[in-house]
C-alpha positions, 0 to 999 in steps of 0.5 A: 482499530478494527481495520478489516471485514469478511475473510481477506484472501492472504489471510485465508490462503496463509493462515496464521504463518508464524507466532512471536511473543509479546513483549515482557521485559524492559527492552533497548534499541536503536529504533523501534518500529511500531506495525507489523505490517508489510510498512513496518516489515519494509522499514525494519528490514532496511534499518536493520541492513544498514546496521540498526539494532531494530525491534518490531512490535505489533499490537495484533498477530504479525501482519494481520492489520490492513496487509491482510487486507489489501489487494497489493497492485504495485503501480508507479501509476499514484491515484492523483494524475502526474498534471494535478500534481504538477498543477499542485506543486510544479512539474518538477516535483509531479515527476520526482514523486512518479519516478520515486515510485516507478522505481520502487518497483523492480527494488520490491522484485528484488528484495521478493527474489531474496524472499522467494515464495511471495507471489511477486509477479511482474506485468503491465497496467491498463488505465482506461477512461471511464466516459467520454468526457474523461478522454482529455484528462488522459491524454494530458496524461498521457503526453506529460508521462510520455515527456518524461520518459514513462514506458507508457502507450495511447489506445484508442477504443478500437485497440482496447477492443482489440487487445481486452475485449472490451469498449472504452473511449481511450487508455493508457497502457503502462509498461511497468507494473507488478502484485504481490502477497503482501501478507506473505512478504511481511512475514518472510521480512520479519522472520528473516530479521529476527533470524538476523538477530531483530527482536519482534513481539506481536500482541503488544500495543504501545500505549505512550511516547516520551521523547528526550533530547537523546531518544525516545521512551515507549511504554505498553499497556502493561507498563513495559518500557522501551528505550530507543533512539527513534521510533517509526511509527509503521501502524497505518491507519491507526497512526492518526491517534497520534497526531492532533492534526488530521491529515486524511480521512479515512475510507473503506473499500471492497473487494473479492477474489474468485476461484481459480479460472481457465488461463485461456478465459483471463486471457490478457488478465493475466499480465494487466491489471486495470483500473478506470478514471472514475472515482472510485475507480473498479480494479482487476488483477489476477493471482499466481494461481489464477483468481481474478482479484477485484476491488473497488466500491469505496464509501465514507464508511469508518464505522465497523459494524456498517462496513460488515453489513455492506460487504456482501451487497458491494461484492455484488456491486462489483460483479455486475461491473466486471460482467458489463466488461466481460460478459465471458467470465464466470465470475463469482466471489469465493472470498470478500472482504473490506478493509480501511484506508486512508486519502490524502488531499493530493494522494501523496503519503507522509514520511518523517517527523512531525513538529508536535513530537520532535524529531526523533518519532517518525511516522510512516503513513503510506496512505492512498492507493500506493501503500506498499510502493510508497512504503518502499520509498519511505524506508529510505526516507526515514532511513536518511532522517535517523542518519541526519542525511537529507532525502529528494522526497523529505519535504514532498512527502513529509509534514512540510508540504501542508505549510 
């Protein structure tokens, strides 16, 4: 798949940081992740420190999929209100999934202290109603996360004001918030693993899946064969190849990222990211080195060659949007760029096994506006399926929930 348009700023910024090989040779493993993402990098990386012989295999350069493509905005905050979900599936259930992910979070800023160097930058969030008529939703919201113990604050247009510089009829302020270079992050997880000993390939696409009663054979388009006991399949969007059942859809976004600012002229920026109740909703969030990072725009669009043409024109879409917000700010795009991603019905990811392929292949599919997060998560998710334990999100964010 081709899963991205323009110039992605990680990808810009980091350039091609390290080559691996592709993969030659028979090869065995306890589990074999396919995606050289930043999903893939977060599952290898906790298999591996818990004694599984893992092998990476990607079939572009190591992270050079949807990773380069995203704008990384780590929220506990998923893109489906904690009501709807709770309308959806129970209180009960709503909640577990916002904790899961807030707790994600600070386990993120942990493993990006070992890495160091991966822009990991912890801040604050701003939700703020689009229009008048939204203004019930969020304080629904707003008092189910407050019940549940979430660090989060009402604000009226006046505090907004007050604190943004901008109008809007109300927000919710949530305490808990983080960015990343998730490019950056997936090439220090897996060069730290192959260090530790993992095997990593790039430019090797795997092809076919024969799953026995003892484990699984992968073979490659040039007919190399991988024997595993499981494998994880981390491969994103392109995941969906794999099953006869469509379970998202698949959409493009859009985004760019300015050169670097005055810090007095981002002002709040530089700690909160905001993100509106619109769908699709326009984000900000600044960088480490004080570029104003901006997205949004999303349209039906999976056709490659039309996602290219629009990037330009919705750039500019999203310019015009951030100058009725701030009309202070210089800003104009220095990067732009699209990528894929995929909705679920209820923004939930999918985690584990499916039945059209047994137990033993595992898909990881972090779809919706908390991919990284999520990812984090389903590391430890698929990490309990291999070891046969059971997981308080299995069945939540697994194939089960669709009936």
């Amino acid at each position: 798949m081709d899963l991205k348009s323009g110039y992605p700023f990680w990808a810009i910024r980091n350039g091609l940081m390290r080559a691996y090989p592709p993969l030659r040779q028979a090869l065995r493993c306890d589990v074999l992740v396919v995606g050289g993402g930043i999903t893939g990098a977060l599952i290898a990386d906790e298999l591996a420190a818990h004694g599984h012989e893992v092998a990476v295999v990607e079939q572009r350069d190591i992270g050079w999929g949807s990773s380069a493509a995203s704008t990384a905005l780590l929220q506990y905050e998923i893109d489906t209100h904690m009501t709807e979900l709770a309308a959806r599936y129970g209180e009960d259930a709503a909640v577990l999934a916002y904790r899961a992910c807030a707790e994600a979070i600070p386990q993120l800023q942990a493993l990006a202290a070992e890495l160091r160097g991966v822009d990991f930058r912890r801040g604050d969030s701003l939700y703020y109603a689009s229009r008048g008529r939204h203004r019930d939703d969020l304080r629904a919201e707003y008092g189910l996360r407050r019940k549940h113990g979430f660090g989060v604050h009402w604000l009226e247009p006046d505090d907004i004001d007050a604190a943004y510089g901008f109008l809007a009829p109300a927000a919710i302020l949530s305490d808990l918030a983080a960015s990343v270079d998730p490019y950056r992050m997936a090439h220090r997880l897996l060069a730290r693993l192959q260090r530790h000993g993992a095997q990593v390939f790039d430019r090797t696409t795997v092809t076919g899946l024969r799953p026995t009663s003892r484990g699984v054979v992968a073979t490659t388009a040039e007919g190399v064969e991988i024997r595993c006991g499981h494998v994880v399949l981390a491969a994103g969007y392109a995941n969906e190849r794999w099953l006869d059942q469509r379970v998202a859809r698949n959409r493009s976004s859009y985004a760019f990222v300015t050169d670097p600012l005055p810090a007095e002229a981002l002002g709040p920026l530089r700690r909160t990211m905001l993100w509106e109740s619109a769908r699709p909703y326009l984000y900000l969030r600044s960088t480490a080195d004080l570029r104003l990072l901006v997205g949004g725009e999303d349209d039906a669009v999976d056709i490659p060659a039309r996602r290219d043409a629009r990037v330009e024109r919705k750039a500019h879409g999203l310019v015009v949007k951030v100058r009725r917000l701030f009309p202070h700010l210089a800003v104009a795009p220095a990067f732009a760029w699209a990528g894929t991603f995929a909705e679920t019905r209820d923004g939930l990811p999918f985690f584990g096994a499916h039945p059209q392929w047994g137990p033993r292949v595992l898909f990881a599919m972090a779809y919706g506006g908390n991919g990284i997060t999520y990812s984090m998560i389903g590391a430890g998710l698929l990490r309990a399926a291999i070891e046969r334990r059971r997981h308080r999100l299995a069945r939540l964010f697994g194939f089960a929930r669709l009936g």
